[in-house]
C-alpha positions in Angstrom: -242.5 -12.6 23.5 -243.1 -14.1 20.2 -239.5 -14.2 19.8 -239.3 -16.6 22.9 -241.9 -19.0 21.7 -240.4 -19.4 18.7 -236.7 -20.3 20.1 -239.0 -22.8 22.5 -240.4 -24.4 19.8 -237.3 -24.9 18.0 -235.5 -26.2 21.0 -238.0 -28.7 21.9 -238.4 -29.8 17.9 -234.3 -30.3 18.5 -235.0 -32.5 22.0 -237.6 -34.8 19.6 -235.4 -35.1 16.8 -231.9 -36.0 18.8 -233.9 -38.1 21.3 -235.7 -40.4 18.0 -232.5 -41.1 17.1 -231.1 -43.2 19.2 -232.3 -46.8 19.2 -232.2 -49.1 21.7 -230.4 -52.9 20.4 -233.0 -55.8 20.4 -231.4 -58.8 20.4 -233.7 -62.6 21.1 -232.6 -63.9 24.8 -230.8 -66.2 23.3 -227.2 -65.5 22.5 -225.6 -65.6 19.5 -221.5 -65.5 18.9 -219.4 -65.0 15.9 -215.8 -66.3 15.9 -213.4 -63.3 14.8 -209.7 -64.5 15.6 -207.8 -67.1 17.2 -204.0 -65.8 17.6 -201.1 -68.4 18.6 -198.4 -66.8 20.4 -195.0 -69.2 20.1 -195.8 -72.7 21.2 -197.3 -72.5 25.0 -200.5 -69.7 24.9 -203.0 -68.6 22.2 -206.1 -66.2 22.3 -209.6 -67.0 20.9 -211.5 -64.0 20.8 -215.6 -63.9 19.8 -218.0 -61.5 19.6 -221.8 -61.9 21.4 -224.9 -61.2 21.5 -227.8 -61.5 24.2 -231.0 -59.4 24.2 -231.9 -59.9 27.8 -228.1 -59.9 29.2 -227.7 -62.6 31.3 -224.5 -63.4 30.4 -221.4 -64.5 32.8 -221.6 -66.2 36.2 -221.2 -64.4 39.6 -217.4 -65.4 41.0 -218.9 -67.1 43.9 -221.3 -69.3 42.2 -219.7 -72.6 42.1 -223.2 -75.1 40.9 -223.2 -73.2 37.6 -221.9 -75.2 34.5 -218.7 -73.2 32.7 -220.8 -71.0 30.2 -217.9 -70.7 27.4 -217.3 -74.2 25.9 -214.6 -75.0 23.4 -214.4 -78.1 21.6 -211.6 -79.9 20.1 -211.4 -81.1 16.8 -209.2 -82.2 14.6 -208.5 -83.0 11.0 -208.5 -86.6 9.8 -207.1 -88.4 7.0 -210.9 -88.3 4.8 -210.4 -84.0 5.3 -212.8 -83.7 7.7 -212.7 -82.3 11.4 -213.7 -84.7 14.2 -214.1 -84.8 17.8 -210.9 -85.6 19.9 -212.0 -89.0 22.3 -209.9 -89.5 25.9 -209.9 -93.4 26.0 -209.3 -93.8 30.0 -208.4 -97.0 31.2 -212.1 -98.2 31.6 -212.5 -97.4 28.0 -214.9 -94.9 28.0 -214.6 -92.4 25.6 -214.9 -88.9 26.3 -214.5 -85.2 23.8 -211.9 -82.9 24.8 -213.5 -79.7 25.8 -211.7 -76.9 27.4 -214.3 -74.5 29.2 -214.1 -71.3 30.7 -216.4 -69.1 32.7 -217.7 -65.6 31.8 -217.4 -63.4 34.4 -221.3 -61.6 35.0 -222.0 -58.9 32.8 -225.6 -58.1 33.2 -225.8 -54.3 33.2 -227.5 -52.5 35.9 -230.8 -50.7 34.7 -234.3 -51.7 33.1 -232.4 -52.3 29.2 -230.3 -55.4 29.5 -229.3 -56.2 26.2 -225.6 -56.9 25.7 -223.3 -57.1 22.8 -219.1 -56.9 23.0 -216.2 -59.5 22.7 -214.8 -62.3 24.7 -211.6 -63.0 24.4 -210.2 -66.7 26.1 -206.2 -66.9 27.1 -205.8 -70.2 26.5 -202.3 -71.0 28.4 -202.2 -74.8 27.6 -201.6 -75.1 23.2 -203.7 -78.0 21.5 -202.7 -81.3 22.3 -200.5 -83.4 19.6 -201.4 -86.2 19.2 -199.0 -88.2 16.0 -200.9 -87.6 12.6 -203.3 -84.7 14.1 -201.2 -81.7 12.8 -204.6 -79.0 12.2 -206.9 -78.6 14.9 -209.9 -76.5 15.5 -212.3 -75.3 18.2 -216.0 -75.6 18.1 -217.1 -72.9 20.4 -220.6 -71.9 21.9 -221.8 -70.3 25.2 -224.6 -70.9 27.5 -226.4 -68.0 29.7 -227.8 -67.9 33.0 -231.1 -68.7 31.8 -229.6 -72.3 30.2 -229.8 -70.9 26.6 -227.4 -72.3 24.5 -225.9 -70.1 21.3 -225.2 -71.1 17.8 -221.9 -73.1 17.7 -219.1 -71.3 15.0 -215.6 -72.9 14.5 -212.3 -71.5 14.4 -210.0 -71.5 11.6 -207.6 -74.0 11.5 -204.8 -74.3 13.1 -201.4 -75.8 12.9 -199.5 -77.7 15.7 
């Protein structure tokens, strides 16, 4: 019997010790992205690809939802004579002026179950290549992406790229 008690023991002292190891991510609600690649394929379709963070997973938009905004925002830049990057302005005929953006929607991704957090990649196909416009040969992409809850996420930039 003592046997027994003793093999208990140790079993349960096993359960404690494998069970206080695993830890559960804890992210703020908030999400937060880091840019990892941007790869150009020939001259007509490139991939962006970031990596995210949200503690309370409300990432991505339902497919039916058409009120939302588009919660993955890219912004175009490019680089001007002084070295720096600046925003690309649309002058219509009205002459407003107006940034390029291209945006994209995150399918939902909020994970059944009482822990929420999330943490993975997106990757964006974009099929249209940077616009070139005469003198703007490097671009870049400011990028950030807004949750369900209207959080907003640090902005990061691409490297530069050549058109």
């Amino acid at each position: 019997m003592k046997f027994y008690k003793i093999i208990f023991l140790i079993l349960v002292l096993a359960m404690l010790a494998i069970t206080s190891c695993v830890k559960e991510k804890s992210f703020p609600p908030e999400p937060t992205i880091e840019f990892l690649k941007y790869v150009k394929y020939a001259n007509d379709s490139a991939d962006c690809v970031i990596s995210f963070k949200d503690g309370d997973g409300d990432i991505g938009i339902n497919q039916g939802d058409t009120i939302s905004k588009d919660d993955f925002v890219m912004k175009y830049l490019y680089k001007g004579t002084d070295g720096n990057f600046h925003p690309f302005d649309i002058v219509d005929t009205t002459a407003v002026m107006d940034t390029l953006f291209y945006s994209y929607r995150i399918p939902y991704l909020t994970p059944d179950g009482q822990y929420k957090a999330l943490d993975g990649e997106i990757k964006a196909k974009l099929r249209v290549p940077p616009i070139y416009v005469p003198g703007h040969t490097i671009v870049k992409f400011e990028i950030y992406i807004r949750d369900r809850s209207g959080h907003i996420s640090n902005r990061v930039q691409t490297n530069e790229i050549s058109i």
